[in-house]
C-alpha positions as CSV (number, residue, x, y, z in Angstrom):
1,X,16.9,-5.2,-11.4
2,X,13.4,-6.1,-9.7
3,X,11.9,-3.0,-9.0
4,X,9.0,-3.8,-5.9
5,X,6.4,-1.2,-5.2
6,X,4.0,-1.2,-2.0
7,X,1.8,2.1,-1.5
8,X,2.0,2.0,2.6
9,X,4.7,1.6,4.7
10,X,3.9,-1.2,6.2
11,X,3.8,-3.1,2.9
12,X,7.6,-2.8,2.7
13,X,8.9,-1.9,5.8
14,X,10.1,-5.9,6.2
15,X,11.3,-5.6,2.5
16,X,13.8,-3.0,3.1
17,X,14.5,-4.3,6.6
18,X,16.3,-7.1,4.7
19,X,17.7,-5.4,1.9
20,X,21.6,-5.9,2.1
21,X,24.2,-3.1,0.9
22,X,21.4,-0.5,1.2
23,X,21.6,3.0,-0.4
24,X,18.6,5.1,-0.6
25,X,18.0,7.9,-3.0
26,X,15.2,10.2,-2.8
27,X,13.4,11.3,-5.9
28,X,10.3,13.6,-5.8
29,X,9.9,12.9,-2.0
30,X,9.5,9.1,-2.4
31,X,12.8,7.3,-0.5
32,X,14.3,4.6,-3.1
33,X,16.2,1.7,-1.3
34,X,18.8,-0.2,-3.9
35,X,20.4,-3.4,-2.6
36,X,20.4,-7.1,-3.0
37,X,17.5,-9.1,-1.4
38,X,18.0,-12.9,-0.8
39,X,20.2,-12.6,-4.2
40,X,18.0,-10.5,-5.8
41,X,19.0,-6.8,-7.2
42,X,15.9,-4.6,-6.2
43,X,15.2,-0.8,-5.5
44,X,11.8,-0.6,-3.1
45,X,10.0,2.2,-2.8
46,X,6.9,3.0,-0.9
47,X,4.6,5.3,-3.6
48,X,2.0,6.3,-1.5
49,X,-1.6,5.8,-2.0
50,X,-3.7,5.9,-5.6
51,X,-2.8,5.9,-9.1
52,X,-1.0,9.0,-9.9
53,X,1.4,8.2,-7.1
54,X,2.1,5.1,-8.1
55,X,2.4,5.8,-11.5
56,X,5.3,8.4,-11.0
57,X,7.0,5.5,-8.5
58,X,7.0,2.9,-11.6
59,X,7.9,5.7,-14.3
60,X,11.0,7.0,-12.0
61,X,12.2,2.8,-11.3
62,X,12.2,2.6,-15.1
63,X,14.3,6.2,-16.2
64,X,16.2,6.5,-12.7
65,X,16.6,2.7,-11.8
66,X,17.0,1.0,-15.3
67,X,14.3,-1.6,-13.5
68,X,13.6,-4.4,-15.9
69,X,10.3,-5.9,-14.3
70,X,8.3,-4.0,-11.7
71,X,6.1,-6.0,-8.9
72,X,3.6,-4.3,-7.2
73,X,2.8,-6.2,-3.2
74,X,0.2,-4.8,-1.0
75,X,-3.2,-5.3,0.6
76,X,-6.6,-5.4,-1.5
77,X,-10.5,-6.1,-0.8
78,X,-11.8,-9.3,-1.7
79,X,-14.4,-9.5,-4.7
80,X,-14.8,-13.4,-4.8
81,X,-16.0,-16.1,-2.5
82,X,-12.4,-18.3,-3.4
83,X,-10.2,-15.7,-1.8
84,X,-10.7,-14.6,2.1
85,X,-8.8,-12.3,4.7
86,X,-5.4,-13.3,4.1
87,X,-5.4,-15.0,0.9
88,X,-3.6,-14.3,-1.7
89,X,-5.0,-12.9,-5.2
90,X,-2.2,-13.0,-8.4
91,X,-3.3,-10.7,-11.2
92,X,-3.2,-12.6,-14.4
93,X,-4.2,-8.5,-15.7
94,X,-5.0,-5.3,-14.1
95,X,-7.7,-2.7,-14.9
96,X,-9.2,0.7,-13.8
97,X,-12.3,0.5,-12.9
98,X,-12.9,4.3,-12.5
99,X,-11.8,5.1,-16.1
100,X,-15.0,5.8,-17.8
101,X,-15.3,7.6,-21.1
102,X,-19.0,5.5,-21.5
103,X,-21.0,8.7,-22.3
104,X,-18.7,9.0,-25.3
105,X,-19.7,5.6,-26.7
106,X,-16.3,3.7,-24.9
107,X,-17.0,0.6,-23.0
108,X,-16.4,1.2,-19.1
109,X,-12.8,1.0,-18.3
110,X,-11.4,1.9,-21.9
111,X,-8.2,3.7,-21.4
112,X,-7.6,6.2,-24.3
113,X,-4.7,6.6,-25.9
114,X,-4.2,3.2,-25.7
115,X,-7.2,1.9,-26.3
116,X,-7.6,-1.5,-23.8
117,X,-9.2,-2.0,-20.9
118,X,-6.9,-5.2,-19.5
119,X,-3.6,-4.3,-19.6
120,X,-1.9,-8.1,-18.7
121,X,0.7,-9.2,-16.4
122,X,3.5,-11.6,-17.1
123,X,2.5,-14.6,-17.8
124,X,5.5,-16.9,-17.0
125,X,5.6,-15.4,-13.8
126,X,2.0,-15.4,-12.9
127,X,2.7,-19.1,-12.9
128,X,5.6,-18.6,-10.5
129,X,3.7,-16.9,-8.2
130,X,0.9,-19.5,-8.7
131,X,3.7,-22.1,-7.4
132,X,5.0,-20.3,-4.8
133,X,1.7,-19.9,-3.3
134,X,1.4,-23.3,-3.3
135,X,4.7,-24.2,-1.8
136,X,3.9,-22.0,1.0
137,X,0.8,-23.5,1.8
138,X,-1.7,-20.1,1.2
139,X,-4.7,-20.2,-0.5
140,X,-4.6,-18.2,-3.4
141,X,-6.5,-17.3,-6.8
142,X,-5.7,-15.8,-10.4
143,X,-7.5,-13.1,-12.0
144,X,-8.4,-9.5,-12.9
145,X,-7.5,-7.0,-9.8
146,X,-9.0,-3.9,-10.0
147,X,-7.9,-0.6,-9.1
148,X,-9.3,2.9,-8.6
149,X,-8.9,6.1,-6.7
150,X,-11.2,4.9,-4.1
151,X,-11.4,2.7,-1.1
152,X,-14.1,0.3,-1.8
153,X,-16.5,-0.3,1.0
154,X,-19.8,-0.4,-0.2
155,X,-21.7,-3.4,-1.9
156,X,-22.8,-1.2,-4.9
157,X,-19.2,-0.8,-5.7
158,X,-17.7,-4.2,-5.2
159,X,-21.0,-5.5,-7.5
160,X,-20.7,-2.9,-10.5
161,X,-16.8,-3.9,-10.6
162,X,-17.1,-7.6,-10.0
163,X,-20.1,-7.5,-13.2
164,X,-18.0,-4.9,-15.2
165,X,-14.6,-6.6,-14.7
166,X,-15.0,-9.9,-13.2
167,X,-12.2,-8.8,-11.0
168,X,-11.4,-10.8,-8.2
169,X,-9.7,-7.6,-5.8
170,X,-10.1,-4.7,-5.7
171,X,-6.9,-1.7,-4.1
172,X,-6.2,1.6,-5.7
173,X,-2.2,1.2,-7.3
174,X,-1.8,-1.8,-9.3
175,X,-3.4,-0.8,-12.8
176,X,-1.4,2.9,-12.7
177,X,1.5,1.1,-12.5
178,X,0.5,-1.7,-14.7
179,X,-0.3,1.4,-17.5
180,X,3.0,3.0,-16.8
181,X,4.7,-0.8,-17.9
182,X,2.7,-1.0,-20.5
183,X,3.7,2.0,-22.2
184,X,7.0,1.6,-21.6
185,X,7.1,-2.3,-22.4
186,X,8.4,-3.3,-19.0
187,X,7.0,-6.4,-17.5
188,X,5.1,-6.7,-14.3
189,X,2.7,-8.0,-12.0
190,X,0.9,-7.2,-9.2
191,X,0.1,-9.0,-6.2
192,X,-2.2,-8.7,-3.2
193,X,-3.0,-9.9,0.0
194,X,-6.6,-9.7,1.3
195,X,-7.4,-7.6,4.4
196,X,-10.8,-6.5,3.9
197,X,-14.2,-7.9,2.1
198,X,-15.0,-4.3,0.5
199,X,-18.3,-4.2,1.8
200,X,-18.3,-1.8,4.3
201,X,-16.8,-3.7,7.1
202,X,-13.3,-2.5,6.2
203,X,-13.3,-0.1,8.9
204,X,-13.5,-2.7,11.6
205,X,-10.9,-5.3,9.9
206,X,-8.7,-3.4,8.2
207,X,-6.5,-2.1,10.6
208,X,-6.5,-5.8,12.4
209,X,-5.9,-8.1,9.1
210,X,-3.7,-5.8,7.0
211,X,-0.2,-6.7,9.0
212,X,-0.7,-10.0,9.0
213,X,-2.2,-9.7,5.3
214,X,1.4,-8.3,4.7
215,X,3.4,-11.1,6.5
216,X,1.7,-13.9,4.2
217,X,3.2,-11.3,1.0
218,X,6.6,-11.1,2.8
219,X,6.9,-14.9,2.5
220,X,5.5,-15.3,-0.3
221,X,7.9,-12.5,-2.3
222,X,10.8,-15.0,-0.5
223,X,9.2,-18.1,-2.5
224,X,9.0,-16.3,-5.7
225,X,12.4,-15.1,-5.1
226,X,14.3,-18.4,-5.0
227,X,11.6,-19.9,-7.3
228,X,12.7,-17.2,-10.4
């Protein structure tokens, strides 16, 4: 079973929309929606917004669900000139970029206990996701996405986390949830679509780009789900 996480409503809305033989469950306030999607057994949820959030949403998919890979869709600033509103970033691996133990002699980003600061996605389907991009015909980029319990929208920020972790988006979910695989040895990957350019403009083209940021993941999830 595909577990697929979004942390706003409109980043699933369409998902569950089409989910066939629905049943939802609620767990800890978050509604769980189990079905078949174009063939595919899923349970959806929509976590809500930052890393401890979506950090209980992938732990409960794994020990309620019995997921075996978690995918995490949703919206994300641009950090890099090769992705714009719209495009789509793939994480080839997934950091915090608020976890910051530095004044203990740990590199920026360490995250204790486990000691790494990359935790990496699935390879073999980073490559899917890489093809269905293509077959769809949106742009799209690999690299590190970057996540952190705060909206980026200054240039400071997106510069100290594009020269700490030459991460190509930033969003606030993927790298909880990417943590919460790891330690559990569940696969995953995270994908987002580009509604802002984390700079400060976000509060003018946020609200405009992030639905149809979240169409161009709706079609590409359908690619990726007949390409795997």
């Amino acid at each position: 079973m595909l577990g697929i996480i979004g942390a706003m409503q409109v980043e699933i809305d369409s998902i569950v929309s089409s989910i066939e033989n629905k049943k939802e469950t609620v767990v800890s306030g978050v509604s769980y929606f189990e079905g078949s999607f174009y063939g595919k057994e899923v349970v959806v949820a929509c976590c809500g917004v930052g890393k401890v959030f979506s950090g209980v949403c992938a732990q409960t998919m794994i020990l309620k669900f019995g997921v075996d890979r978690i995918l995490n869709i949703g919206v994300g600033g641009t950090l890099t000139d090769k992705l714009n509103i719209c495009d789509l970033g793939i994480a080839s691996g997934v950091v915090q970029h608020d976890m910051d133990t530095s004044p203990l002699g740990d590199p920026v980003g360490l995250i204790s206990g486990i000691n790494v600061i990359e935790i990496k996605c699935d390879e073999e389907h980073v490559l899917i996701w890489e093809q269905a991009a293509q077959n769809i015909g949106v742009n799209s980029c690999k690299g590190v996405i970057a996540s952190g319990d705060c909206f980026v929208s200054s240039s400071e920020k997106k510069k100290f986390i594009k020269e700490n972790f030459d991460a190509i988006v930033c969003e606030m979910e993927g790298a909880a949830i990417g943590q919460v695989c790891y330690i559990n040895k569940i696969p995953f990957n995270v994908i987002r679509a580009v509604s802002d350019n984390a700079d400060g403009s976000a509060d003018m083209d946020f609200p405009q780009f992030t639905k149809k940021a979240v169409e161009q993941s709706m079609l590409l999830l359908k690619e990726y789900i007949k390409l795997s």
